[in-house]
C-alpha positions in Angstrom: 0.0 0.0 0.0 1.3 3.5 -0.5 2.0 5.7 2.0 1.4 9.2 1.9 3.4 11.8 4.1 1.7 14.5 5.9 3.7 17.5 6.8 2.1 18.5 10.3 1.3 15.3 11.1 4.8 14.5 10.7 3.8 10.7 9.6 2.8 9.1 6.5 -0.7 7.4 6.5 -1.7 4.4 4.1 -3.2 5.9 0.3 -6.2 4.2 1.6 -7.6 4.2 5.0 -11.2 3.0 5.9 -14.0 5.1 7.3 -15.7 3.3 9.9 -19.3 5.2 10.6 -21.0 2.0 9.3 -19.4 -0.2 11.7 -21.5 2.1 14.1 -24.9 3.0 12.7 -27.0 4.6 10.8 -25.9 2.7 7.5 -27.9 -0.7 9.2 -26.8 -3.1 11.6 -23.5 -5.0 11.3 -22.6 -7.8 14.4 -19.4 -7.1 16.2 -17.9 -10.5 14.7 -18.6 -8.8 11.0 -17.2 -5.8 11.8 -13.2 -6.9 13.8 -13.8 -9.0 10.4 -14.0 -6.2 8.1 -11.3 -4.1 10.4 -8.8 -6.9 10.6 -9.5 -7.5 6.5 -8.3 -3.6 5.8 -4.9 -4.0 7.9 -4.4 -7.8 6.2 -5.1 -5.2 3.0 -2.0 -2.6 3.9 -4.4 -0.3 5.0 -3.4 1.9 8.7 -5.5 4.9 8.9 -8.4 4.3 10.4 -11.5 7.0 10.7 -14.1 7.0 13.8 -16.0 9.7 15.9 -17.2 9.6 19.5 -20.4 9.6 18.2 -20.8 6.7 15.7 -23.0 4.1 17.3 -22.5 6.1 20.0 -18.9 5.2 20.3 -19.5 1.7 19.2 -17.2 1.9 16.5 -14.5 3.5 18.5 -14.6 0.3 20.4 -14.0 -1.6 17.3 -11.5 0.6 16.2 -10.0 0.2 19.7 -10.0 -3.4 19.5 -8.3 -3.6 16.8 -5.3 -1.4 18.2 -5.1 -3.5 21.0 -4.0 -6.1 18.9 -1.9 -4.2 16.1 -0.6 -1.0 18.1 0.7 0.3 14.9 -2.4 1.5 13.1 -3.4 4.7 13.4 -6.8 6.0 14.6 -8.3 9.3 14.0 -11.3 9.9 15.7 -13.9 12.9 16.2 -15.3 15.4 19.0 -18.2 18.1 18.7 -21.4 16.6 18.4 -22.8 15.1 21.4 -24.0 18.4 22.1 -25.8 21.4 20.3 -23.8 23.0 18.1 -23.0 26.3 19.3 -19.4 27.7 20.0 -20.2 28.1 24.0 -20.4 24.1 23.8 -16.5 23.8 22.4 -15.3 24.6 25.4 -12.3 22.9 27.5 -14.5 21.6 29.8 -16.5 19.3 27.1 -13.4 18.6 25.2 -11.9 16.9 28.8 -15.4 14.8 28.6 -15.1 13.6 24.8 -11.5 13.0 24.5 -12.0 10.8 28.1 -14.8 9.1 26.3 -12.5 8.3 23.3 -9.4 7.5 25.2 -11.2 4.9 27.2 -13.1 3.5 24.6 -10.3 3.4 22.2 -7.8 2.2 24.6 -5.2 5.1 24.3 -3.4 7.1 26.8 -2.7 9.8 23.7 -5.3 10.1 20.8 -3.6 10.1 17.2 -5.7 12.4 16.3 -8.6 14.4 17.1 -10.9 15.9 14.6 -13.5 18.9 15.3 -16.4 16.9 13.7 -18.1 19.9 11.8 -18.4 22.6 14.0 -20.1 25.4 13.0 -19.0 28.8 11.6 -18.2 30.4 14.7 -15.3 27.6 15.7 -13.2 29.1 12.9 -12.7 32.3 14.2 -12.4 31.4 18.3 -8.9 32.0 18.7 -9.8 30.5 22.1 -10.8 27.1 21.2 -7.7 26.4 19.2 -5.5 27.8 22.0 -7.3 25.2 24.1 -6.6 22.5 21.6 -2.8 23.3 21.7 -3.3 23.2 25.1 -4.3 19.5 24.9 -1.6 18.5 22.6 1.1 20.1 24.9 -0.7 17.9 27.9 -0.2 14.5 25.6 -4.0 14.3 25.5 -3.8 14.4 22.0 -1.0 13.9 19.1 -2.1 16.4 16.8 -5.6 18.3 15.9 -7.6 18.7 12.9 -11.3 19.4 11.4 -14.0 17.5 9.4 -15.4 20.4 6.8 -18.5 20.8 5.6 -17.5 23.7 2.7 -14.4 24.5 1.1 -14.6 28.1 2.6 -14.5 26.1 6.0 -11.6 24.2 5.2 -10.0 27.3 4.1 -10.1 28.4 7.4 -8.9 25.8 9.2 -5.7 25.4 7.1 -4.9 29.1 7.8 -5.0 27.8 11.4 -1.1 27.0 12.3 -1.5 23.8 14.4 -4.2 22.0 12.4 -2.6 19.2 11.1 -5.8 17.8 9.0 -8.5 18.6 6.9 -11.4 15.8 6.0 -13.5 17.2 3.4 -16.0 15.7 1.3 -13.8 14.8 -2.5 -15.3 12.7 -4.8 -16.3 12.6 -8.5 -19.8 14.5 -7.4 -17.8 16.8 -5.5 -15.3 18.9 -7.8 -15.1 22.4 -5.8 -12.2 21.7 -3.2 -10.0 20.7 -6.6 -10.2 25.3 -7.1 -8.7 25.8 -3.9 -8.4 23.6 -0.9 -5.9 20.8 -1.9 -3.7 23.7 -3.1 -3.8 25.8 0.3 -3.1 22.3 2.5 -0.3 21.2 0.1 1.5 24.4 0.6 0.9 24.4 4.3 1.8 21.0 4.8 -1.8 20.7 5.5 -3.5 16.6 5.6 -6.3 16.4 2.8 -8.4 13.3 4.6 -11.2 12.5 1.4 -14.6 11.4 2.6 -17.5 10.3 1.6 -15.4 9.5 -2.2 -18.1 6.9 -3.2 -21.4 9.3 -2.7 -23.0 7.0 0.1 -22.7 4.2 -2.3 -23.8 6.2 -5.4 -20.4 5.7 -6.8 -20.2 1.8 -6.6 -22.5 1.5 -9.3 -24.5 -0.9 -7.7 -28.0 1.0 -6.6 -30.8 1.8 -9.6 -34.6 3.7 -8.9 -35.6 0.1 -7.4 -33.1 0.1 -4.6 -34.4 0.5 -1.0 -32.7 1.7 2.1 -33.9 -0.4 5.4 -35.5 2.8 7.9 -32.2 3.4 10.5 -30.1 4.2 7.2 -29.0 7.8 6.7 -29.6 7.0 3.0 -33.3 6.1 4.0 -33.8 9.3 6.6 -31.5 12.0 5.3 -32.1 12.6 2.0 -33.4 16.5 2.5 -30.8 17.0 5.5 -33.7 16.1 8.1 -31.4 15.0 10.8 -27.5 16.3 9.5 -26.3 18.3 6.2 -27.5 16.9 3.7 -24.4 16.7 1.7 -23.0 13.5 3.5 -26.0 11.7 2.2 -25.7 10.9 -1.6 -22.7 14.2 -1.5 -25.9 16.4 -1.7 -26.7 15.1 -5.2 -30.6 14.4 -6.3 -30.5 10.1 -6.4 -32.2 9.9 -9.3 -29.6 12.8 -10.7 -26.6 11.0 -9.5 -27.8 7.6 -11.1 -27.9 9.1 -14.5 -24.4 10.7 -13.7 -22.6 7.0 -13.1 -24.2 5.8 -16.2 -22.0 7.9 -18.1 -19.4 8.0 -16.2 -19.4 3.9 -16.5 -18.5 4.7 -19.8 -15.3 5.9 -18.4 -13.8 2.8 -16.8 -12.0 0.7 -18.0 -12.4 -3.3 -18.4 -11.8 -5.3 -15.4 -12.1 -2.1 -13.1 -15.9 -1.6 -10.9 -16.6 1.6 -10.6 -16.6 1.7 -6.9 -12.6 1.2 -7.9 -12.6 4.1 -10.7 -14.2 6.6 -8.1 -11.4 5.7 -5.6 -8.3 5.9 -8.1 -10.2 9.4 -9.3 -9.6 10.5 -5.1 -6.3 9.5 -5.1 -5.2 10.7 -8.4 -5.8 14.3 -7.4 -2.8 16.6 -6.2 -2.7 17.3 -2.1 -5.2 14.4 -0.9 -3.0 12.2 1.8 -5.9 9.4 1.8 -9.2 8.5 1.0 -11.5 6.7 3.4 -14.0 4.7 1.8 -16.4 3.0 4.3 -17.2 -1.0 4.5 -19.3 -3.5 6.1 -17.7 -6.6 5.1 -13.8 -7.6 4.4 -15.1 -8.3 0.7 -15.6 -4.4 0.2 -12.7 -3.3 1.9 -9.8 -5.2 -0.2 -12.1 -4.2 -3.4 -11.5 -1.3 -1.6 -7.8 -1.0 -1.2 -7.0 -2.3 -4.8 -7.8 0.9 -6.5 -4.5 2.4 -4.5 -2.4 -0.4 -6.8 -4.4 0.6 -10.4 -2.7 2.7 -12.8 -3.7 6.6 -12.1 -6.6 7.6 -14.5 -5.8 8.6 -18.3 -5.9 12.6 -19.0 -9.1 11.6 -21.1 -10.5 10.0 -18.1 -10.3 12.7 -15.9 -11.8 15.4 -18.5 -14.6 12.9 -18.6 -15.2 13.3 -14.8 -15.3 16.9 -15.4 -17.3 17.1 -18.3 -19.5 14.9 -16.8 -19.8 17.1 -13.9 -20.2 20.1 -15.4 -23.1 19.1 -17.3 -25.4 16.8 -14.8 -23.7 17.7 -11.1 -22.6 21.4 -10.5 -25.7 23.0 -10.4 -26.7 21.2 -7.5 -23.5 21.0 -5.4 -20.8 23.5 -6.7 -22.4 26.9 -5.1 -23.6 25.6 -1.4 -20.3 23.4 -0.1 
């Protein structure tokens, strides 16, 4: 597996990591014994950077992920803090931090997080000089290794890499998602700044497997989310219209080459893009993480390929994504 170096991390993290939200919830159920399985599959698969939040299965799938460390001490865990409580800027406040980051260290097993992730704050985080100040404080203290943000908008992750100590930026990138390309992975590369890509298959919309007959079972985001009713709306389907993003992997089928899926395509299509450090496709079986991981050993995408994606884009996706993230 490659490894990708990350300049304020001070570390190099595997092409492809796995996202592990489904081994908590809302994507349906999967048994603990599926998902050490699926976990144990992505490090058999080279992969070492591993994505969880406090508030996945309300930190059951920091307790996977913290199994799994137990065992292979090597891998590297980022996990998330911010929304176990309303989200207003009073509530990131030392105080709360202290609770999460006990929660997580307990759960995951670890005297000194990896990493720790605002998990989408709102506006108002950016500009609270105090809140980072408090964050350095925890790094200095060995609560943490380093510090970083999940994004909602590119003008959000713009801010956070102007921010001296953040050491990551996880951002929605994906062949639905073209706007961070314009400025984002430019500002972190010159910074030194980790590009963490999320969400790179569209909830699934990018695997090519789902048609207008495909049904989500009721505790699925997928099912639940589709107008934002219970989080932004973009990390269901990137914000795309289904039946709008089923015409748009149609043609971009078209694109891929014979003897690649195009869950695979959409992952080499991450990676292939200047400035992203990995991508972190989710999976609920070991099947669909070493399908996974392959794409980091195909050859990057041809120039008429990647034109495609744009084109493609341009024509069926920006309308209804470009402008809001």
């Amino acid at each position: 597996m490659e490894q990708r170096m990350i300049g304020r991390l001070g570390r190099s993290v595997s092409a492809v990591g796995l996202g592990t939200w489904q081994l908590g919830g809302d994507w349906g159920t999967v048994d603990t014994d599926a998902a050490m399985a699926t976990l144990e599959a992505a490090l058999a698969a080279g992969i070492t950077f591993f994505d969880t939040a406090d508030v996945y299965g309300d930190g059951r799938s920091e307790q996977f992920n913290g199994a799994l460390r137990a065992v292979h001490p090597e891998v590297f865990v980022a996990t998330k803090m911010g929304r176990r409580r309303e989200q207003l800027l009073a509530n990131y406040a030392r105080a709360n931090f202290e609770e999460w980051t006990g929660r997580s260290r307990e759960k995951l097993g670890m005297a000194t997080l990896d990493l720790v992730q605002l998990h989408c704050p709102p506006d108002s985080v950016y500009a609270s000089d105090e809140v980072f100040a408090q964050l350095d404080a925890m790094v200095e203290e060995g609560v943490m290794a380093a510090y970083g943000v999940s994004v909602e908008t590119c003008e959000q992750a713009l801010r956070a890499i102007a921010r001296p100590h953040v050491a990551t930026v996880q951002i929605i990138l994906n062949c639905f998602r073209l706007k961070p390309l314009e400025q984002v992975l430019p500002a972190a590369a010159a910074a030194g700044v980790g590009i963490i890509a999320r969400v790179p298959l569209a909830s699934g919309l990018l695997g090519g497997g789902y048609d207008t007959a495909t049904r989500f079972a009721p505790e699925d985001h997928r099912s639940y989310n589709r107008s934002g009713e219970a989080f932004d709306v973009g990390e269901t389907f990137s914000g795309v219209p289904y039946e709008v993003g089923l015409e748009a992997v149609a043609r971009l089928r078209e694109l891929v080459d014979p003897g690649v899926s195009m869950a695979q395509f959409a992952l080499r299509w991450v990676l292939d893009q200047p400035g992203v450090s990995t991508v972190i496709p989710g999976a609920r079986n070991p099947e669909q993480v070493r399908a996974n991981a392959s794409a980091a050993a195909l050859e990057p995408l041809r120039r008429e390929q990647l034109d495609g994606v744009v084109e493609i884009y341009d024509g069926l996706v920006r309308e209804h994504v470009h402008a809001r993230w």
